[in-house]
N, C-alpha and C positions, 0 to 999 in steps of 0.2 A: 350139402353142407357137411355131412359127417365126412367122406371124404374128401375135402380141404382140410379138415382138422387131422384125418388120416396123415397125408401126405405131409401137413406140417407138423406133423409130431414125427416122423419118418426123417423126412429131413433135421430138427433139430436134431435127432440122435444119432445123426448121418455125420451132424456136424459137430457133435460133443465128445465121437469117436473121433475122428480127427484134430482136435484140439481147439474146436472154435465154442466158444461158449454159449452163444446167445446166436444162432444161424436162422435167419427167416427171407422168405421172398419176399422181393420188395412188393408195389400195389398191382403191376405187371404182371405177377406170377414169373419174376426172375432174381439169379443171383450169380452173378459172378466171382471166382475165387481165381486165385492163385496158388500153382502148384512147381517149385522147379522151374518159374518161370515161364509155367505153359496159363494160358488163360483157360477156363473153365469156365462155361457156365451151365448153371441148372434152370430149366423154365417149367412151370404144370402149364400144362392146354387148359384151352377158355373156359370148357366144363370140367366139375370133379371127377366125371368118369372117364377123362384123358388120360393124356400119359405122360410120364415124367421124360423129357428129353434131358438130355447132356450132349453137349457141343464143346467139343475143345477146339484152339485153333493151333493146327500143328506146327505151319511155318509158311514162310513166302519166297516164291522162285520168282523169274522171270518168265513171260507167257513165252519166249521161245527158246527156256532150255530144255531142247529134247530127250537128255538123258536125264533130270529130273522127274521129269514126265512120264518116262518110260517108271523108272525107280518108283514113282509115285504110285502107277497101275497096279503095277507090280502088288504093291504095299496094301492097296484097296482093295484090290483081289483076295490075300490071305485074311484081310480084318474082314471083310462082309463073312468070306466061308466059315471063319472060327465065329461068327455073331459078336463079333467087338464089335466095329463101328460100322458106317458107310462114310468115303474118303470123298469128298466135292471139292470144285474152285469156287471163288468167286466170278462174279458176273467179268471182272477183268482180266481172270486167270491167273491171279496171284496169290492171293489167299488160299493157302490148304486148311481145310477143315473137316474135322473128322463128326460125326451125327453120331448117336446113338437112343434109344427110346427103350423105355420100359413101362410097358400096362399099368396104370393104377391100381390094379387088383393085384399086380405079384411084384410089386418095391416093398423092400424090407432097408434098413438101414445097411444090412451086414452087406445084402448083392449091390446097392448103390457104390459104397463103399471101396467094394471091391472093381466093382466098373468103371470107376472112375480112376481110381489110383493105377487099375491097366492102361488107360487111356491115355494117362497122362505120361505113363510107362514110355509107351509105344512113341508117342507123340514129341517125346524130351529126343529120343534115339533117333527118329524120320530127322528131326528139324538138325540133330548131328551129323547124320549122315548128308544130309542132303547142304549144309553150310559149309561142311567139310570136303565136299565131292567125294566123299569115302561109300560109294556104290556097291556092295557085295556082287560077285559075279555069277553068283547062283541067285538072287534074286533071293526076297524074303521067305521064310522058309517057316514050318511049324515042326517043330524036334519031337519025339517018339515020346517024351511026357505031355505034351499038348502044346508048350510054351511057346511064342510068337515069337521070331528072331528077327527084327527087320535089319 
């Protein structure tokens, strides 16, 4: 129990830095936000001693554009090695969605925060690139300060 109240005090101050005033899971243990247009959501796992997931969903191709596909590897590749996300489809292969999880023992407002706002970072620029067919030819890249360039 203490850790439910953990996490929901984690989150509302997750979400009062952000500008949302009053931010709770719904009876699920989820909550969905919008960001730039990218959908978010936050879920706690069935016990307290889970983990906070964040799922954003990045964008939607066709199951047979190859060079999204490739783009998209590409992209899933650099977010798992830097520990941002893990990149999945849907069961159809159209839905891009990007996972990510953090321990209930080490979320703080400021790393959620900051997790998510990269996420949604990344995830605003994939769904550009990839809407736009503007494909780097070098393929996503991490520049010599750490930053993720998809």
């Amino acid at each position: 129990m203490a850790r439910e109240s953990f996490l929901s005090r984690v989150i509302a101050e997750f979400g009062r830095a952000l500008g949302f005033a009053d931010l709770k899971l719904d009876e699920q243990g989820r909550r969905t936000l919008y960001f730039d247009d990218c959908e978010v959501t936050l879920t706690v796992g069935a016990k307290p001693t889970d983990v906070l997931w964040v799922h954003v969903l990045i964008t939607q191709i066709r199951p047979d554009d190859r060079e999204a596909l490739i783009y998209l590897l590409q992209v899933g590749e650099v977010l798992w090695s830097k520990n941002l996300m893990t990149v999945g489809l849907d069961q159809a292969g159209e839905l891009v969605h990007g996972f990510s999880m953090l321990p209930a023992v080490h979320v703080n407002a400021e790393r959620l925060k900051a997790l998510v706002l990269e996420m949604v970072r990344v995830a605003v620029e994939v769904n550009r690139r990839v809407s736009s067919r503007d494909f780097p030819t070098s393929g996503p890249v991490v520049d010599p300060g750490g930053m993720i360039r998809v």
